[in-house]
NULUM-632664 format. One record per residue (C-alpha): x, y, z; residue number from 1. Coordinates in steps of 0.5 Angstrom, whole numbers, always signed. Each point is the difference from the previous one (the first is absolute). Last residue first. Layout:
N
@x = X y = Y z = Z marlum = NUM
...
END
This chain:
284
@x = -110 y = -165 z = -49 marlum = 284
@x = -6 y = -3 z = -2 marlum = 283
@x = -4 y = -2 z = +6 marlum = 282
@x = -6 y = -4 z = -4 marlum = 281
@x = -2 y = -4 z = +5 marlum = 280
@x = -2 y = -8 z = +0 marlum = 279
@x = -5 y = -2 z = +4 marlum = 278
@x = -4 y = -3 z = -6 marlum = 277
@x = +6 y = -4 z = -1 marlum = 276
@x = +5 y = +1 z = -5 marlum = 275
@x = +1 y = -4 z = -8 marlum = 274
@x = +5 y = +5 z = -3 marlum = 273
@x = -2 y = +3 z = -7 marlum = 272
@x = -5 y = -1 z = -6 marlum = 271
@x = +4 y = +2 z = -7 marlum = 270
@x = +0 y = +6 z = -3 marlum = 269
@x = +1 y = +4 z = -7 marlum = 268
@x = +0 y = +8 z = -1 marlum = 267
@x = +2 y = +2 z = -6 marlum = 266
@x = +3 y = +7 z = +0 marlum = 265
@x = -4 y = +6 z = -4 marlum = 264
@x = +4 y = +1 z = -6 marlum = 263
@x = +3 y = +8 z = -1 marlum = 262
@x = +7 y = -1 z = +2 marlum = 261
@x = +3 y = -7 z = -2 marlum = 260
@x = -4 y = -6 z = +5 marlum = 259
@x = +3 y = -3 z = +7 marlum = 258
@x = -4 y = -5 z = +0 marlum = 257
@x = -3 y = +0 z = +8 marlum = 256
@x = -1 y = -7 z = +3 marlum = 255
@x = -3 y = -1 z = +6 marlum = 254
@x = -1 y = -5 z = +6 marlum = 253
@x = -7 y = +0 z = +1 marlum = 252
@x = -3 y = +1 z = +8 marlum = 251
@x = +1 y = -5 z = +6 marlum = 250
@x = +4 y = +4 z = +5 marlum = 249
@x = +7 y = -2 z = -4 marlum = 248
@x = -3 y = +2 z = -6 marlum = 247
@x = -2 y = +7 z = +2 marlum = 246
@x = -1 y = +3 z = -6 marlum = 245
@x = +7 y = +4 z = -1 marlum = 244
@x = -1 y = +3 z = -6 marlum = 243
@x = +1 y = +7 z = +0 marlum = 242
@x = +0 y = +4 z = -6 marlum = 241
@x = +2 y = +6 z = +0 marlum = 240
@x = +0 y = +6 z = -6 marlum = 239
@x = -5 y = +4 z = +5 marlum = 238
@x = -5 y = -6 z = -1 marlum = 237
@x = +0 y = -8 z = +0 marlum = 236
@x = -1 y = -3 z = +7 marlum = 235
@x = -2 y = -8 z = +1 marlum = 234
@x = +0 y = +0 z = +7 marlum = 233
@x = +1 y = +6 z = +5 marlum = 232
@x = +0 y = -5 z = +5 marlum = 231
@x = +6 y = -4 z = -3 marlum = 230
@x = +4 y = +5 z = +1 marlum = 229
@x = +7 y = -2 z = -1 marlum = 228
@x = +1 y = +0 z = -7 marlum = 227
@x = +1 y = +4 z = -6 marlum = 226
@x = +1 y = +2 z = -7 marlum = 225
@x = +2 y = +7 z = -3 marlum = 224
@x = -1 y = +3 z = -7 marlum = 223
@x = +6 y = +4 z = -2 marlum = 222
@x = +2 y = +7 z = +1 marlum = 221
@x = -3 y = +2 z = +7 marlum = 220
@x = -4 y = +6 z = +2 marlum = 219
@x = +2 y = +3 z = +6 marlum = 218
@x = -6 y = +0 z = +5 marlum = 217
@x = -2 y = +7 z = +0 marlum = 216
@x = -7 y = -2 z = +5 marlum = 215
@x = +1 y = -8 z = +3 marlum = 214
@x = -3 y = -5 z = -5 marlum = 213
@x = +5 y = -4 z = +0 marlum = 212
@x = +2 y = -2 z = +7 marlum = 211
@x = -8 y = +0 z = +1 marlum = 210
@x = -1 y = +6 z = +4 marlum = 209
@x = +0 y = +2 z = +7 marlum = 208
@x = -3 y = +7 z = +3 marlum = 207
@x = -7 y = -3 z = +2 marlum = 206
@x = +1 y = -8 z = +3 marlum = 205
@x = +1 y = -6 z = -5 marlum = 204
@x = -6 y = -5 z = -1 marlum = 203
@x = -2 y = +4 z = -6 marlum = 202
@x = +6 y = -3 z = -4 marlum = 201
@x = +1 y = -8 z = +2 marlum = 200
@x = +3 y = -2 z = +7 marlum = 199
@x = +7 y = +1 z = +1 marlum = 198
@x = +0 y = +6 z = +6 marlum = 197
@x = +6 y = -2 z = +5 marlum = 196
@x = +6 y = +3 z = -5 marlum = 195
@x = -2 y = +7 z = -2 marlum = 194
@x = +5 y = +2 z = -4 marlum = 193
@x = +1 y = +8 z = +1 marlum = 192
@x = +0 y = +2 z = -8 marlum = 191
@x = +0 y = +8 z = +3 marlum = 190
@x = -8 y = -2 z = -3 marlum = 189
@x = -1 y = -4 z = +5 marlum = 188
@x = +1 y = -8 z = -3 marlum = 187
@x = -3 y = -7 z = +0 marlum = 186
@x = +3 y = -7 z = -3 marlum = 185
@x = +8 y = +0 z = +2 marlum = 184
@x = +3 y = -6 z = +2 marlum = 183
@x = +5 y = -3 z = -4 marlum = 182
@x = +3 y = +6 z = -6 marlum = 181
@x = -1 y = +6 z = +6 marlum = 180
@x = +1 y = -4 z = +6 marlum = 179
@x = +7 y = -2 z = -4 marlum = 178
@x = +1 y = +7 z = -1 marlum = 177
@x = -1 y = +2 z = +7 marlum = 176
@x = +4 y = -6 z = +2 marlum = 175
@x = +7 y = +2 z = -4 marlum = 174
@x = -1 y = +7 z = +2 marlum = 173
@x = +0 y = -2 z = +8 marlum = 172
@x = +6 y = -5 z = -2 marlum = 171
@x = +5 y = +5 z = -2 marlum = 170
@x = -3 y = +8 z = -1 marlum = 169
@x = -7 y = +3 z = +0 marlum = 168
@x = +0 y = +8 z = -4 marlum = 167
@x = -3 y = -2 z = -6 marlum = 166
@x = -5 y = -1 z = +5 marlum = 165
@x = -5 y = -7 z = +1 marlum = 164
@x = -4 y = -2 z = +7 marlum = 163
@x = +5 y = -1 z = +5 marlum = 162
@x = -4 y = -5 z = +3 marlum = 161
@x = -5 y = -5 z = -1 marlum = 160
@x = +7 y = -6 z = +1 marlum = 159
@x = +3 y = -6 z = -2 marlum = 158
@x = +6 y = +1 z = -4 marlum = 157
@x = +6 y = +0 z = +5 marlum = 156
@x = +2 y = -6 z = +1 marlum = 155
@x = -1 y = -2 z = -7 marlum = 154
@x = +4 y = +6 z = -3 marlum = 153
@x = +7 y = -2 z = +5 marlum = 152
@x = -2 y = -7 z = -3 marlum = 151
@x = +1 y = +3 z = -7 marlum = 150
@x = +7 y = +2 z = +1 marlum = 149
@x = +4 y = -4 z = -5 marlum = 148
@x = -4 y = +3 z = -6 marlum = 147
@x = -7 y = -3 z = -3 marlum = 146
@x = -5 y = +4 z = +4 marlum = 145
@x = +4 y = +6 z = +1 marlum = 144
@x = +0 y = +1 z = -8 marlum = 143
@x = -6 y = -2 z = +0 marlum = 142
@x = -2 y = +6 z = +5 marlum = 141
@x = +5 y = +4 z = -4 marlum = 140
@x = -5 y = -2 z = -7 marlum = 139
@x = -7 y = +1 z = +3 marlum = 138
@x = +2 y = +7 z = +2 marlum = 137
@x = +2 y = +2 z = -7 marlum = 136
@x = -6 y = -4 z = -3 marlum = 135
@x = -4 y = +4 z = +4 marlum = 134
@x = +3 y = +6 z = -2 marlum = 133
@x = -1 y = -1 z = -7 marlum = 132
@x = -6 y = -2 z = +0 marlum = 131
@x = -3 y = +7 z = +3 marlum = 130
@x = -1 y = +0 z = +7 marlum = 129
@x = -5 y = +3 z = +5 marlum = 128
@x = -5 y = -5 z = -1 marlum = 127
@x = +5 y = -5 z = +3 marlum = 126
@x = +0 y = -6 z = -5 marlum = 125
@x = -4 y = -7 z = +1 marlum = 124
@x = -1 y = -6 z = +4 marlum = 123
@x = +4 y = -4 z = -3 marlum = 122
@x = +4 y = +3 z = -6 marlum = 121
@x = -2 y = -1 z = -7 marlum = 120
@x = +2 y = +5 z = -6 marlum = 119
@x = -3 y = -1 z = -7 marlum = 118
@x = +0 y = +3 z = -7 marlum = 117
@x = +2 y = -7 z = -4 marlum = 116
@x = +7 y = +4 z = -2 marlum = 115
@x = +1 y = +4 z = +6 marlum = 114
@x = +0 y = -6 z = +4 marlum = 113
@x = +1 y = +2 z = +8 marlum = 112
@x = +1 y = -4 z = +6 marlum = 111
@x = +0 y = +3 z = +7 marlum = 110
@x = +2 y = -3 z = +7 marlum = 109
@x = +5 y = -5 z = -3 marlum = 108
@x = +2 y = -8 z = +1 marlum = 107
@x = +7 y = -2 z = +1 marlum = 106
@x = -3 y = -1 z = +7 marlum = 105
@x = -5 y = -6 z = -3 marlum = 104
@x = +5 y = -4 z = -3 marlum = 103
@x = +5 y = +1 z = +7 marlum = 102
@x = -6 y = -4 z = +3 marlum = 101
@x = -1 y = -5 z = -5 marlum = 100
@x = +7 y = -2 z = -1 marlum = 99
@x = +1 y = +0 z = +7 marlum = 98
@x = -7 y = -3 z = +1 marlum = 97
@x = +2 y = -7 z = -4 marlum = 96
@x = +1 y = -5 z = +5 marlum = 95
@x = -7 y = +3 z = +4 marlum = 94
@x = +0 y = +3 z = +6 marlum = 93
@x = -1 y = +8 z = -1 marlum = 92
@x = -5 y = -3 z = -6 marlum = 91
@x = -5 y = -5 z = +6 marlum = 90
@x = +2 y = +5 z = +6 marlum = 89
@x = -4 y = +4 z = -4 marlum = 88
@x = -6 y = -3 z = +0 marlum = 87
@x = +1 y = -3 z = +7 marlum = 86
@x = -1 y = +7 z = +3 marlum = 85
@x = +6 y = +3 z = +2 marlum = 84
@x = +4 y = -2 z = +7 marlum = 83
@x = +5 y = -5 z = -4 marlum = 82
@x = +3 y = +6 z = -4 marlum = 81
@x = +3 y = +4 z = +7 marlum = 80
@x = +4 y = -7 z = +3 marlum = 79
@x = +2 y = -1 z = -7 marlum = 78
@x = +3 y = +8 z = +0 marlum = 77
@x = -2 y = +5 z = -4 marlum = 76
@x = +0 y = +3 z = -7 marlum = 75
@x = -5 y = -5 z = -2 marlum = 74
@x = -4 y = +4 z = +4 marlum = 73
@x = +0 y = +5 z = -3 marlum = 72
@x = +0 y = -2 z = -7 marlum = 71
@x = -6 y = -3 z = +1 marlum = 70
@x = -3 y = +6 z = +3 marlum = 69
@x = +2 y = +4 z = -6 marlum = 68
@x = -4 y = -5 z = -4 marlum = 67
@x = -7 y = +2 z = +4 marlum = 66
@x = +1 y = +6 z = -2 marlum = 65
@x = +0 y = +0 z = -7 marlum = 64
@x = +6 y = +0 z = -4 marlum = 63
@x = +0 y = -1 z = -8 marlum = 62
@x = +1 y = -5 z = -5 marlum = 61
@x = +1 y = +0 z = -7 marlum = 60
@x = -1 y = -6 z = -5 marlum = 59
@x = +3 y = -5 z = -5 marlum = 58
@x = +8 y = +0 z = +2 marlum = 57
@x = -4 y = -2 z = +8 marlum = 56
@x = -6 y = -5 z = -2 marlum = 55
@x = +4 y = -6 z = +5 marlum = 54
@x = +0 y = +5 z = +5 marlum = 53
@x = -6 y = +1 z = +0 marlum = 52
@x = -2 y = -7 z = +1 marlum = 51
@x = +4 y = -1 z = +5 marlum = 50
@x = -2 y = +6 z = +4 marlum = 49
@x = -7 y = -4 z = -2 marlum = 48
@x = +2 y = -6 z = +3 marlum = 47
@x = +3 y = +3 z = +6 marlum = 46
@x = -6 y = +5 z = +2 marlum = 45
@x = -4 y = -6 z = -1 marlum = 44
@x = -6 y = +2 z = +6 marlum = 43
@x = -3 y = +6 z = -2 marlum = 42
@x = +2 y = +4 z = +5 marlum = 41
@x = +7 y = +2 z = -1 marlum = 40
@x = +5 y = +1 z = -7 marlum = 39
@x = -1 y = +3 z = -7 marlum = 38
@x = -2 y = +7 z = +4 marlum = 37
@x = +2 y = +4 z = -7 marlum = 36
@x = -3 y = +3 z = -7 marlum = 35
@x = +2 y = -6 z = -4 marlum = 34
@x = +2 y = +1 z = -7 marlum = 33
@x = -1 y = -5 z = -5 marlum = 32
@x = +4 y = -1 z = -7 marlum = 31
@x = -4 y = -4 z = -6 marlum = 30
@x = +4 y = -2 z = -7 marlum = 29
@x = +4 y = -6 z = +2 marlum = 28
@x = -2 y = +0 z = +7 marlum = 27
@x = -6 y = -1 z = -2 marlum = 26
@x = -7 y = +0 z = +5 marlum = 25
@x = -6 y = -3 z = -2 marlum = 24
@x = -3 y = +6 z = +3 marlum = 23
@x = -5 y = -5 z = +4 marlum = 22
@x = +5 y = -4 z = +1 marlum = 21
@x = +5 y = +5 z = +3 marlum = 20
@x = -6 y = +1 z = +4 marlum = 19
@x = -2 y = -6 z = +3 marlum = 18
@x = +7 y = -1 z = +2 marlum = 17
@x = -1 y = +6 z = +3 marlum = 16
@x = -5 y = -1 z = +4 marlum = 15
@x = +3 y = -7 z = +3 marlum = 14
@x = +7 y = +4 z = +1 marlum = 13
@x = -4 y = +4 z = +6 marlum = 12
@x = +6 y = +3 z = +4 marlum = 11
@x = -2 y = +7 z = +1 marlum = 10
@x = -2 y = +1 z = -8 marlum = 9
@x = -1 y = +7 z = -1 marlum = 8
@x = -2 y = +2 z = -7 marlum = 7
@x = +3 y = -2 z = -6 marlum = 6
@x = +2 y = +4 z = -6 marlum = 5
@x = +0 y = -3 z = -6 marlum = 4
@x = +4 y = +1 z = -7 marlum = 3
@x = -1 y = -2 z = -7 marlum = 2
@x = +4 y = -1 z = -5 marlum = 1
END
């Protein structure tokens, strides 16, 4: 049995058609994970929501950011559903969106197979977390997410601060340890997300570090795979491997296997969306 990580996908179904075939995927031996943000921008977000969908008993997914703010909205009313980009009006709207959306709340934060050696979380893990931890506080906000008072966390979600503490109660905690798992990239050493810098390292100013690179960093159990980041690139070190080349912005989309400890992880690609020469790469 093989298993692939895939990097983000916002919405490119193409890409990743290419890529299954490219893998020549099995479902009857191979299992994927894919490392969030499967909807918004890339133009198919339904069909490649759909297609997700359909590998589920074959696969593993996590949240990214942009999943959560589909939940969102979702959470609310048509009249606040039909102001969002057509995109994502495309799956809110569609005959099978109830199924599709409450597939994707049931998803976690952070997923972890000791078997293989890996853990996958969208963005990465608070440097001053141990494995344990992180999947402690992964699995209350699951909790939450799946439960009957999730639109109370929706509401509540969106936010820089406060920054993370043990001491943090409810909603505020709920959304530090969603920011930690969705949207962290750089870090001061107190483990302080820098949210507003998303370039590539050496961009970054004095005093901020890769999340994964910040001085006594915790160190993890497994290997971890990532997402998020797609200015960062192709990135292998520090037992992280991120993989979030920016195939909505007109990079590869990427396919990690996910090898036994002590084998060097394969890496295939394929070319990603078609964008025009004015296209930016926002990553976030």
């Amino acid at each position: 049995m093989t298993t692939w990580a895939i990097g983000d996908l916002q919405g490119c179904y193409d890409p990743l058609q290419r890529l299954l075939e490219k893998l020549r995927f099995d479902p009857a031996r191979d299992r994927l994970w894919f490392c969030g943000d499967l909807v918004n921008r890339g133009g198919q977000s339904l069909e490649t929501l759909r297609l997700v969908y359909s590998l589920d008993i074959h696969s593993q997914v996590v949240l990214g950011n942009h999943d959560l703010a589909l939940l969102s909205i979702a959470a609310r009313d048509a009249g606040e559903q039909k102001k969002v980009n057509p995109e994502l009006q495309r799956v809110l709207f569609a005959d099978d969106a109830p199924v599709l959306i409450e597939w994707l709340r049931q998803r976690p934060l952070l997923v972890r197979d000791e078997v293989i050696g890996w853990s996958m979380a969208h963005a990465g893990i608070a440097p001053k977390w141990t494995l344990a931890m992180a999947e402690h506080r992964a699995r209350e906000v699951e909790r939450s997410l799946r439960g009957k008072q999730h639109r109370k966390l929706f509401r509540g979600m969106y936010g820089d601060r406060p920054q993370w503490s043990p001491k943090l109660t409810g909603v505020e905690r709920q959304r530090a340890i969603i920011n930690v798992f969705t949207r962290m990239r750089y870090c001061a050493p107190n483990g302080r997300i820098a949210f507003d810098e998303k370039g590539r390292p050496g961009t970054q100013p004095a005093g901020l570090y890769p999340w994964y690179e910040v001085p006594g960093r915790k160190p993890l159990e497994t290997r971890i795979v990532t997402g998020h980041w797609s200015t960062l690139g192709l990135f292998m070190g520090h037992g992280v491997h991120g993989i979030d080349t920016g195939c909505v912005w007109g990079g590869p989309l990427t396919a990690l296997e996910l090898t036994p400890p002590g084998e060097v992880p394969r890496v295939v690609q394929v070319p990603g969306r078609a964008v025009s020469a004015g296209d930016a790469n926002k990553d976030d």
